[in-house]
C-alpha positions in Angstrom: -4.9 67.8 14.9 -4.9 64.2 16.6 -6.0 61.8 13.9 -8.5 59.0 15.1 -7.5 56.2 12.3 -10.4 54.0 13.0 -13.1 56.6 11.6 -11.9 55.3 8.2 -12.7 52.2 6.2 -11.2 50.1 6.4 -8.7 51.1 9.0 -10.9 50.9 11.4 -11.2 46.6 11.3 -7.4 46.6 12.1 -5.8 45.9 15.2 -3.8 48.2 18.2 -0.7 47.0 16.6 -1.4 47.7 12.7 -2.9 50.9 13.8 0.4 52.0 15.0 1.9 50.9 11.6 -0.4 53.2 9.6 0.3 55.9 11.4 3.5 55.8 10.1 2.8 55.3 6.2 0.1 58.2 6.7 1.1 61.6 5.0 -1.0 64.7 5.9 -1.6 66.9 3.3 -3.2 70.2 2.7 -4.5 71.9 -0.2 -5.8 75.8 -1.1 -9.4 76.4 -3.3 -9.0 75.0 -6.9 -6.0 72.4 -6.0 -6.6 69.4 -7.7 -5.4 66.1 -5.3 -5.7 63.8 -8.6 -6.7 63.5 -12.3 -9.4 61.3 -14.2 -7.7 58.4 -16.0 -4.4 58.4 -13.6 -3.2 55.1 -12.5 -1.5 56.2 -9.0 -0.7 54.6 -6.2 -2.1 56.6 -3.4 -5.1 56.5 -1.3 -6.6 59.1 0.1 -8.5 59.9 3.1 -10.3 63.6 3.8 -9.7 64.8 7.1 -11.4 68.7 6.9 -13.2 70.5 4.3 -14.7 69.9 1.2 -13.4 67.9 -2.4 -15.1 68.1 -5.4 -15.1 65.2 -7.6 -15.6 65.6 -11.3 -16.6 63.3 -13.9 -15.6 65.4 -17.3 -19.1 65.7 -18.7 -21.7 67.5 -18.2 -23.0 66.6 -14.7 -23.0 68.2 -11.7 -19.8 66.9 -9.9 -19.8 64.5 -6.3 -19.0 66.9 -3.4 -17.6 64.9 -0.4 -17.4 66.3 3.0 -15.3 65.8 6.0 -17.9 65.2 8.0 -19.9 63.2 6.1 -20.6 59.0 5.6 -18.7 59.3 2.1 -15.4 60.7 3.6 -14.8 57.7 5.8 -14.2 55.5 3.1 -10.9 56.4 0.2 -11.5 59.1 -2.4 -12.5 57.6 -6.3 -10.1 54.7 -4.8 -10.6 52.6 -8.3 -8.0 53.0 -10.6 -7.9 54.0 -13.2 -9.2 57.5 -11.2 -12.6 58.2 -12.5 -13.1 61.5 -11.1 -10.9 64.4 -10.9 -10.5 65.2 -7.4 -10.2 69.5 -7.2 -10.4 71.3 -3.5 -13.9 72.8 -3.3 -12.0 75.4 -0.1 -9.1 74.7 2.1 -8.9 70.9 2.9 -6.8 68.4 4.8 -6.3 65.1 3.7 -4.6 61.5 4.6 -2.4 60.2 1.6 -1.5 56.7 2.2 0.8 54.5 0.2 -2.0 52.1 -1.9 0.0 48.8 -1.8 2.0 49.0 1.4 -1.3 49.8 2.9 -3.5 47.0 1.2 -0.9 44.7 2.3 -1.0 45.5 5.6 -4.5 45.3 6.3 -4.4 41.9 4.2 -1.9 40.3 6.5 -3.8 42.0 10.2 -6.6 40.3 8.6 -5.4 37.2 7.7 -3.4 36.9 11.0 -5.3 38.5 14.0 -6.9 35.5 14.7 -3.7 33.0 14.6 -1.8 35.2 16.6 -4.7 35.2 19.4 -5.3 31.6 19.4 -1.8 30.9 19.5 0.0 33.7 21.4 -2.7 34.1 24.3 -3.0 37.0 25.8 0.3 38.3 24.3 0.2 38.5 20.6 2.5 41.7 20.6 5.4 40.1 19.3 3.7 38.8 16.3 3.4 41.8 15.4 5.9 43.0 16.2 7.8 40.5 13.5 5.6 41.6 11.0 7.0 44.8 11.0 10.5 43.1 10.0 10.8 43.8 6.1 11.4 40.4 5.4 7.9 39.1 7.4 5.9 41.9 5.3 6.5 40.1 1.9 5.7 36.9 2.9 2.4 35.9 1.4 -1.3 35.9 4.2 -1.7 32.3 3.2 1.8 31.4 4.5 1.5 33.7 7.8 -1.1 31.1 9.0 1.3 28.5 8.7 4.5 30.1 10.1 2.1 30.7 13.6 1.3 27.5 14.0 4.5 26.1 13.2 6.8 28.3 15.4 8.0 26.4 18.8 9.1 28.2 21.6 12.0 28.0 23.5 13.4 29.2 26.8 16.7 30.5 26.9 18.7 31.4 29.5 21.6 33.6 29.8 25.2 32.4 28.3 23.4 29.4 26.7 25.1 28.5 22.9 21.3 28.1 20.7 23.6 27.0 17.6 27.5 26.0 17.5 29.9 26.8 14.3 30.3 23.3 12.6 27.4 21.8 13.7 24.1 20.5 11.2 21.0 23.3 10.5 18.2 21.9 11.3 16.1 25.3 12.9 15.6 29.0 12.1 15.1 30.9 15.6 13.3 34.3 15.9 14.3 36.2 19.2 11.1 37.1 21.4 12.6 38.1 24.1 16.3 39.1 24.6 19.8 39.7 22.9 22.1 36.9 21.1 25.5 37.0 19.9 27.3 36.2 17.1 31.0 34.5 16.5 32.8 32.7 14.1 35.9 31.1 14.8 38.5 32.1 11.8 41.2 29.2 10.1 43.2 30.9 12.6 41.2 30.1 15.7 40.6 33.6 16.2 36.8 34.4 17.6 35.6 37.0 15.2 32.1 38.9 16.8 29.9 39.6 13.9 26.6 40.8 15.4 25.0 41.4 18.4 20.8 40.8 17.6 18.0 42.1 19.4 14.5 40.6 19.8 13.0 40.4 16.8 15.5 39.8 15.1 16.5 35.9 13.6 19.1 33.6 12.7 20.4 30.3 11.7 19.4 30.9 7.9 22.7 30.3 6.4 22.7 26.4 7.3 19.2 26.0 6.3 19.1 27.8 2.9 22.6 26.5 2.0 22.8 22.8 2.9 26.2 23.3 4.8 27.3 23.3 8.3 26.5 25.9 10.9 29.1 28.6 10.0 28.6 30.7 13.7 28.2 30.6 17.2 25.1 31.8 18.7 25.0 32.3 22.5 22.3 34.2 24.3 23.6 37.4 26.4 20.1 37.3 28.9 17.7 34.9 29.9 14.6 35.2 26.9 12.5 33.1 24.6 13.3 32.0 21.1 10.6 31.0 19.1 12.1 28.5 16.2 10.9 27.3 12.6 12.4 23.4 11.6 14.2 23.3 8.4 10.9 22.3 5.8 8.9 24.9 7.1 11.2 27.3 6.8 12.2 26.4 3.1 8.3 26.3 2.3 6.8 29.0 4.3 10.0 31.9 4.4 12.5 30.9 1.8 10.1 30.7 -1.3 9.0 34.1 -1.0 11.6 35.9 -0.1 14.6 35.0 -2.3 14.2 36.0 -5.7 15.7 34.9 -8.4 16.5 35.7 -11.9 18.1 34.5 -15.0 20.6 36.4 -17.1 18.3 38.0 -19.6 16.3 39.5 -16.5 19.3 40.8 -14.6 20.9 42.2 -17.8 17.4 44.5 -18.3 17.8 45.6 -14.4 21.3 46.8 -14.6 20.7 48.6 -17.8 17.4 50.1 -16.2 17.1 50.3 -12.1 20.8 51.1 -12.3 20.6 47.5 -10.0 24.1 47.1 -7.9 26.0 43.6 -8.3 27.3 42.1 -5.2 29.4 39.0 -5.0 28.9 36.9 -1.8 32.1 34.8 -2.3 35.1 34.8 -0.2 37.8 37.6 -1.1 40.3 35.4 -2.5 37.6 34.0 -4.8 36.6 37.5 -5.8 40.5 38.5 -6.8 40.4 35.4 -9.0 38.1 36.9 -11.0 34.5 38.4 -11.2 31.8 40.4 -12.7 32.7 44.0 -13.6 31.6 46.8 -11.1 30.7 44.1 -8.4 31.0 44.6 -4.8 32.7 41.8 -2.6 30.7 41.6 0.2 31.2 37.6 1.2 28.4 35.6 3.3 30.6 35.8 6.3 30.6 39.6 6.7 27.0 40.2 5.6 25.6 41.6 8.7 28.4 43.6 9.6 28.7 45.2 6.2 24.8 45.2 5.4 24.4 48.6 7.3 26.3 50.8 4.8 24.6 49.6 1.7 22.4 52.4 0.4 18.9 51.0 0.7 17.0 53.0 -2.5 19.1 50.8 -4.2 18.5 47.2 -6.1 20.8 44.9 -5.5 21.8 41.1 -7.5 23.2 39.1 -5.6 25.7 35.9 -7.0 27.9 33.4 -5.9 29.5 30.7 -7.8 25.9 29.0 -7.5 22.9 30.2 -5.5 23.3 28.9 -2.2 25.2 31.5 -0.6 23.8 34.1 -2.9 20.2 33.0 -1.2 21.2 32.9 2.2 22.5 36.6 1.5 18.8 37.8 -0.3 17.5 36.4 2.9 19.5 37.9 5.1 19.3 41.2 3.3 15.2 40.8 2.9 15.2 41.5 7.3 16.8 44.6 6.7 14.5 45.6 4.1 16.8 45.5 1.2 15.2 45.0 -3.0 17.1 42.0 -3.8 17.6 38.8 -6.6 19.7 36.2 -7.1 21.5 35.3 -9.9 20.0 31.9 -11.2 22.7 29.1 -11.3 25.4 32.2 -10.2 28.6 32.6 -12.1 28.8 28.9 -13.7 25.5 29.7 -15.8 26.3 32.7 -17.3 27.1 33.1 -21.0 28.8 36.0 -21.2 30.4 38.7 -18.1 27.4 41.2 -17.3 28.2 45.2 -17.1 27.1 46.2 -13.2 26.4 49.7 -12.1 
């Protein structure tokens, strides 16, 4: 059965692009006579949409219960979507439904909203890659309001093929989001010894670590094809991207993590500061190796981040955030801790 999205409310107000999103949070579900979908009181976080048959939705008391139908005005919009449910909702036959995660899916259709029209005004005929970057983890937490912003604020920027964008050593003073082509990543070692870290794709951005940390440009990044860049300067990137997406937290806060979420400490330092000495349990994982190593963290798990500070403890939530990674940062890092914590 071929699922036409837009006969619901209010999926059908969103755009090509989120459309193709939704189909991919959307769980199909099927249930026998007397199955009941959801209880009166419950507090979930679903939505659901009915696709064929009949639901019965029952109050508790002694009226007659609601009886939606597939085919009917009432069944394009969610079932008893307020929470807490006030209905019990019990299969009156056989029925097929749409079960939709209730905050990923408000948040999408909050951000298509909110950006639809920036992306057209600015973007042309071609706002595809917009939204294309709001599928990037990192883009989806950042807040409607600051969306706005971010499209009017992004530059773009021919490249051409075998041109160096940043250079190892040199002053941050952009973040660059790839439009259209493949980049590559080096850093020279102390031993003068070109190291390839990564190899990004459109989509995909860099130059964070300079921005977020204050400190020199600590890669080369040279384009492998012609493309365009679109890039962010340094104040609207701390404002717009960097507030929302680095999270921190202060001792007391990541103590009650570990002992709960079974949260995973990771220490962004260099491995000879590591061996010096540590947090139990913690993973070295320095700066530097990030996006190399990035890919065989487990990602159903939460991870807190430290440094000696939080500079490079931020640049690595950030960087972790685009791969859609739960992160937070250790406030003030090693030096403001009172006592060692116990990681997972």
């Amino acid at each position: 059965m071929i699922v036409d999205y837009r006969q619901f409310v209010p999926l059908n107000g969103l755009s090509d692009e989120a459309l193709a999103e939704v189909a991919g949070l959307a769980r199909r579900i099927r249930l026998d006579a007397g199955q009941i979908l959801f209880r009166q009181g419950e507090h979930d976080d679903a939505r659901y949409y009915l696709l064929s048959g009949e639901v019965s939705l029952e109050a508790g008391d002694e009226g007659a219960p609601l009886l939606i139908r597939a085919d009917s005005e009432a069944a394009r919009h969610p079932l008893a979507r307020l929470k807490p449910r006030r209905y019990t909702g019990r299969a009156s036959g056989v029925c097929e439904l749409l079960g939709f995660p209730e905050g990923v899916l408000e948040n999408l259709v909050a951000r298509d909203q909110a950006t639809a029209y920036e992306v057209t005004e600015f973007e042309g005929d071609d706002p595809a890659w917009m939204f294309d970057l709001l599928r990037n983890p990192a883009f989806a937490r950042v807040p409607p309001a600051n969306l706005h912003t971010l499209f009017a604020r992004f530059e773009a920027m021919p490249v051409a093929a075998g041109q160096v964008v940043i250079r190892q050593g040199e002053a941050g003073d952009y973040y660059y989001l790839i439009r259209r082509g493949r980049a590559r990543v080096d850093r020279l070692t102390s031993a003068g010894t070109p190291l390839r870290l990564a190899e990004l794709e459109a989509g995909q951005g860099f130059g964070e670590e300079a921005l977020i940390s204050g400190e020199a440009r600590n890669a080369t990044v040279t384009l492998l094809e012609d493309g365009l860049l679109m890039r962010l300067a340094a104040d609207d990137f701390h404002a717009q991207l960097q507030a929302p997406l680095v999270r921190l937290v202060d001792e007391a806060e990541a103590l009650r993590l570990l002992r709960e979420s079974g949260a995973q400490t990771v220490d962004v330092r260099l491995e000879d500061e590591y061996r010096h000495g540590s947090l139990p349990g913690a993973l070295n994982i320095p700066l530097y190796l990030l996006r190399v190593k990035a890919a065989a963290l487990p990602r159903d798990r939460l991870y807190i981040l430290f440094g000696h500070g939080e500079r490079r403890a931020s640049t690595a939530a950030f960087l972790l955030a685009q791969r859609g990674f739960d992160t937070r940062v250790l406030r003030d890092g090693l030096a403001g801790l009172k006592k060692p914590l116990a990681s997972g």
